[in-house]
C-alpha positions in Angstrom: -58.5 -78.0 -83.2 -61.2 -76.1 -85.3 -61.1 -72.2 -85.4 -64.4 -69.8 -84.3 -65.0 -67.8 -86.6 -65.5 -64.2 -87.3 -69.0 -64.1 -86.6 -69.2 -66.6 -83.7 -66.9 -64.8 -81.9 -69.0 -61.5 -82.2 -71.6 -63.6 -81.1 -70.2 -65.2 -78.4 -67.7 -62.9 -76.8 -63.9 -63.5 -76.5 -61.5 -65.7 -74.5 -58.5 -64.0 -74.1 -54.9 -65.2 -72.6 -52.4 -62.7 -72.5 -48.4 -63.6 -72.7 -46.8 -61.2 -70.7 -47.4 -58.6 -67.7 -45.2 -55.5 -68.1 -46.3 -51.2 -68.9 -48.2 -52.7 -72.3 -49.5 -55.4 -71.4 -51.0 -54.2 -68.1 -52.5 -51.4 -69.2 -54.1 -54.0 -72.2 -55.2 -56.3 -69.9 -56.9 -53.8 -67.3 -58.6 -52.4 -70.9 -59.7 -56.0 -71.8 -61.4 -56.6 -68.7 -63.2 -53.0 -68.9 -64.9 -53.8 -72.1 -65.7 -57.1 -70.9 -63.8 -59.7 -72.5 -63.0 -62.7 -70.7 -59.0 -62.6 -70.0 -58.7 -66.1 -69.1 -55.1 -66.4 -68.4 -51.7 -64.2 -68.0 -48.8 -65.5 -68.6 -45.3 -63.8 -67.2 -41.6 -65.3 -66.6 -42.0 -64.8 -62.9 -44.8 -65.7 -61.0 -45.2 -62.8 -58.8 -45.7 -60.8 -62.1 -48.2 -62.9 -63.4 -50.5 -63.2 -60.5 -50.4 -59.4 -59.6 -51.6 -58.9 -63.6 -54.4 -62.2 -63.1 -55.9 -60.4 -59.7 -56.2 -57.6 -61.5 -58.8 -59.2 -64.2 -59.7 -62.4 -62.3 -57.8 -64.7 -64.5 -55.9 -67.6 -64.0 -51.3 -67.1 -63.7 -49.1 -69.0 -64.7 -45.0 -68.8 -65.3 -44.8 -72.1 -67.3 -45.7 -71.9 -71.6 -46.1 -75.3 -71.3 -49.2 -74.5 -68.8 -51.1 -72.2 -71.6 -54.4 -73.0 -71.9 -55.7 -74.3 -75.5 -59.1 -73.3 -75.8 -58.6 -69.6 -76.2 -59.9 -67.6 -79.1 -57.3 -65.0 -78.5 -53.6 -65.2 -77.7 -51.6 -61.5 -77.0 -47.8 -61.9 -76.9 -46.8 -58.4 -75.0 -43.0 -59.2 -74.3 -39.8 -57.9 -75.0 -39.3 -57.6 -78.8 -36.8 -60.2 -78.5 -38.8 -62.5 -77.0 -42.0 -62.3 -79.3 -40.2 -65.3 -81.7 -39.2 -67.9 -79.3 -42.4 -67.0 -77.2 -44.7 -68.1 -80.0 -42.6 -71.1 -80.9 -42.9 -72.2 -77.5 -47.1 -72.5 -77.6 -48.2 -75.3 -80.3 -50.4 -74.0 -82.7 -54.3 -74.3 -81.8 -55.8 -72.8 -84.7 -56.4 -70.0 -82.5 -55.5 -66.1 -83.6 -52.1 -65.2 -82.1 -51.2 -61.2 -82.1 -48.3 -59.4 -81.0 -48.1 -55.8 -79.8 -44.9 -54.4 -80.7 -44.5 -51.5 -83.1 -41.2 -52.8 -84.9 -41.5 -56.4 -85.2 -43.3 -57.3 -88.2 -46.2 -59.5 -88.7 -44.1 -62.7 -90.0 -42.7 -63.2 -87.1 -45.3 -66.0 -86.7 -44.8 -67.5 -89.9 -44.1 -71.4 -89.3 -45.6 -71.2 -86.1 -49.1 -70.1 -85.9 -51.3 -70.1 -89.4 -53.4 -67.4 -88.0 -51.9 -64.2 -86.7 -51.5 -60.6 -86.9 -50.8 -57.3 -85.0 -52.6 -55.0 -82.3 -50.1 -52.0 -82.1 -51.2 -49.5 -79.3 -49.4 -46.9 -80.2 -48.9 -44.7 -76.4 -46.7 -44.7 -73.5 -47.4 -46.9 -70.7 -46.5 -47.4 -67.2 -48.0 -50.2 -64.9 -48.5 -47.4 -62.2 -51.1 -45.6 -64.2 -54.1 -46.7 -65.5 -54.6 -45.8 -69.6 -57.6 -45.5 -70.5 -57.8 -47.6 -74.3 -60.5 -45.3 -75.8 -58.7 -42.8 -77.9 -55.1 -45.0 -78.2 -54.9 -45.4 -81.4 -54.9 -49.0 -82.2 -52.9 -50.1 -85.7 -53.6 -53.2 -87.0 -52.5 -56.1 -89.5 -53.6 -59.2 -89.9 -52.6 -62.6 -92.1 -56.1 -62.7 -94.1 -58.8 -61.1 -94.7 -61.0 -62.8 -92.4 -58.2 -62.0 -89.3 -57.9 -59.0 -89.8 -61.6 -58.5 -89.5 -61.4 -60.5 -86.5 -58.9 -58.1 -84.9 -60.4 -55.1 -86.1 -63.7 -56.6 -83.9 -61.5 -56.5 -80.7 -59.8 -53.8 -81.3 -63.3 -51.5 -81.9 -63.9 -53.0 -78.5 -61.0 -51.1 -77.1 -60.5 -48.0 -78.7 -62.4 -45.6 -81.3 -59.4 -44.8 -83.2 -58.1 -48.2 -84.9 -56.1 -47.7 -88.1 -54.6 -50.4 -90.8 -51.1 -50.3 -91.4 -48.3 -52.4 -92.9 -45.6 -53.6 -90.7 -43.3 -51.2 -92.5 -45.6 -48.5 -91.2 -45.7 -49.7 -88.4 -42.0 -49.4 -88.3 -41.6 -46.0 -89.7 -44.4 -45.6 -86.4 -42.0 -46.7 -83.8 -39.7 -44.8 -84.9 -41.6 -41.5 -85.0 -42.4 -42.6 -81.6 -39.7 -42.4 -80.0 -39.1 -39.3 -81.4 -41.7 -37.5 -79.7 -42.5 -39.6 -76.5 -39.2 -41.2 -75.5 -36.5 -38.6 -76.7 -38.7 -36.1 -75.5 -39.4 -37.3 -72.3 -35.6 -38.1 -71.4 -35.3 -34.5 -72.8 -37.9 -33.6 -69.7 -35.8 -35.6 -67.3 -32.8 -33.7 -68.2 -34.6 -30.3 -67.8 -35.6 -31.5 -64.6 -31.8 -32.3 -63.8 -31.4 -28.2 -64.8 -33.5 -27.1 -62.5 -33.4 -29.5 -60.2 -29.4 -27.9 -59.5 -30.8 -24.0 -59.4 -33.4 -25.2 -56.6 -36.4 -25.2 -58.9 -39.3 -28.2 -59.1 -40.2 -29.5 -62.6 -43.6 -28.7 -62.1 -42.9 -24.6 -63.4 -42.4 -26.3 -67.2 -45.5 -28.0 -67.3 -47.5 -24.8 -68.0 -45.2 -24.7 -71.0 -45.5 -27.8 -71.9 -48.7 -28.1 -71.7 -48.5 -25.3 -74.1 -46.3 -27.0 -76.4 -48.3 -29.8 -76.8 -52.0 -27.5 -77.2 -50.3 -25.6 -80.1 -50.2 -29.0 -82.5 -54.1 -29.2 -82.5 -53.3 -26.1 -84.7 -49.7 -25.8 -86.1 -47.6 -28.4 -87.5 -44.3 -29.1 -84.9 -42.3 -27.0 -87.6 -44.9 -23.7 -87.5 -44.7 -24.5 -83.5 -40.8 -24.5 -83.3 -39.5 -21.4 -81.1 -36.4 -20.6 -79.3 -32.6 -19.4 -79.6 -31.7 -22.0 -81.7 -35.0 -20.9 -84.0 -33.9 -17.6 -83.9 -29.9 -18.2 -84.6 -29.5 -16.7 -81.4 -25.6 -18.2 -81.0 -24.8 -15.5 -78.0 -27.6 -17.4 -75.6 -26.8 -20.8 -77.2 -23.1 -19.8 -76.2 -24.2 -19.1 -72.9 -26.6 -22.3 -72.4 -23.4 -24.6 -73.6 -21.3 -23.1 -70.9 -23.0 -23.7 -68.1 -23.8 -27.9 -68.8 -22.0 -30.6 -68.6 -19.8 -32.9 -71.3 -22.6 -35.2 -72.0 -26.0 -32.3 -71.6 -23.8 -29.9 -73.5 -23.2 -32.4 -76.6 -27.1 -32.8 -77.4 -27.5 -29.3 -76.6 -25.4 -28.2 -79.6 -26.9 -31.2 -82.1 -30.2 -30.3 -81.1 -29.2 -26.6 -81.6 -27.8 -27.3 -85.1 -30.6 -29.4 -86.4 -33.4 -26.5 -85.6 -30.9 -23.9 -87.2 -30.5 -26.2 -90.5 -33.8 -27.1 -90.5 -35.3 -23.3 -89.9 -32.3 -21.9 -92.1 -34.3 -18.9 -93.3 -34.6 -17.7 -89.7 -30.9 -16.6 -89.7 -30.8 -12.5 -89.2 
């Protein structure tokens, strides 16, 4: 099957089907049809997945690989990381350009199975239960030529104003940074709310400060921003805090502590 190229597709619009309906791929999808391009089909393991996803953009479902359509320009896998090799090994190659999502799997993972491929890494935090808008996510992207990548730099610009070039080993060190600051952090939230949650207090007294938090990085670096006992070597209120959690709460407590203190030795009175 012949490829469209660069410019034909600018011209023409895109035909999208997208391999997958979970937080990433929803949230894609939804974003997709905003800007207009034509997501033909979603694919998910189970059906009721799929055609919750489809009715959202007004595409086709489908559970089966073996049903993908082959006159798509675009093909998104947005699965499991474990699944992104065996998915694309599934689908025969079409000449088509095949992307994957994920932040730590590199590009090659499509080598011997589609000749034209790449990455569209949206690098945020998604649930299916709230809508994201695409505009400022940024968007890193890789392609397998020069002429890919300026095809997904094209649908990316469609998505978001913030699209950036990075390696797959970027893209790794990305991930990783990532869960730094979103998913440690957030299960760092959850156990605050487990805190207060035991004194008879809602969550919703720390979002002033963490609102706060957050503000102060538009203008310090996360080291400038740090504050607390830990900052401070105060080890009579760190004392204090240890006692009163539990085996598992106090243990990150105190590696948590330690790291601030190493890192901030010069704070020490």
């Amino acid at each position: 099957m012949g490829t469209r190229s660069h410019r034909q597709m600018e011209a023409t619009g895109m035909k999208v089907v997208l391999i997958g309906a979970g937080n990433v791929a929803t949230n894609l999808a939804r974003s997709l049809h905003k800007a207009g391009i034509d997501v033909a089909q979603v694919y998910s393991h189970t059906m009721l997945h799929a055609n919750e996803l489809a009715g959202m953009v007004d595409a086709d479902a489908t559970d089966n690989l073996a049903e993908i359509i082959a006159d798509a320009d675009i093909y998104i896998i947005s699965v499991k990381d474990d699944a992104i090799y065996d998915v694309a090994r599934a689908v025969p190659d079409n000449g088509a350009l095949w992307l994957h999502t994920s932040g730590s799997i590199p590009m090659e993972v499509f080598d011997g199975s589609h000749s034209r491929h790449g990455v569209l890494y949206p690098m945020q935090s998604f649930s299916k239960q709230v809508a994201t808008d695409f505009i400022e996510v940024p968007l890193f992207i890789e392609g397998n030529s020069e002429e890919v990548t300026k095809q997904i730099e094209t649908l990316a610009r469609r998505l978001s104003h913030n699209v950036l070039h990075a390696s797959s080993e970027q893209r790794r060190q990305l991930h990783i940074a990532a869960v730094f600051a979103c998913n440690f952090a957030n299960h760092l939230w959850t156990i605050a709310s487990d805190v207060l949650q035991r004194a008879g207090l809602p969550f919703d007294v720390m979002l002033p400060l963490i609102s706060t938090t957050i503000d102060k990085l538009r203008q310090l670096t996360p080291a400038e921003s740090q504050t607390g006992p830990a900052m401070r070597h105060d080890h009579h209120v760190m004392q204090s805090h240890e006692a009163m959690l539990d085996n598992d709460t106090r243990a990150i407590y105190h590696i948590l502590s330690a790291n601030i203190m190493k890192r901030h030795e010069q704070n020490r009175l």
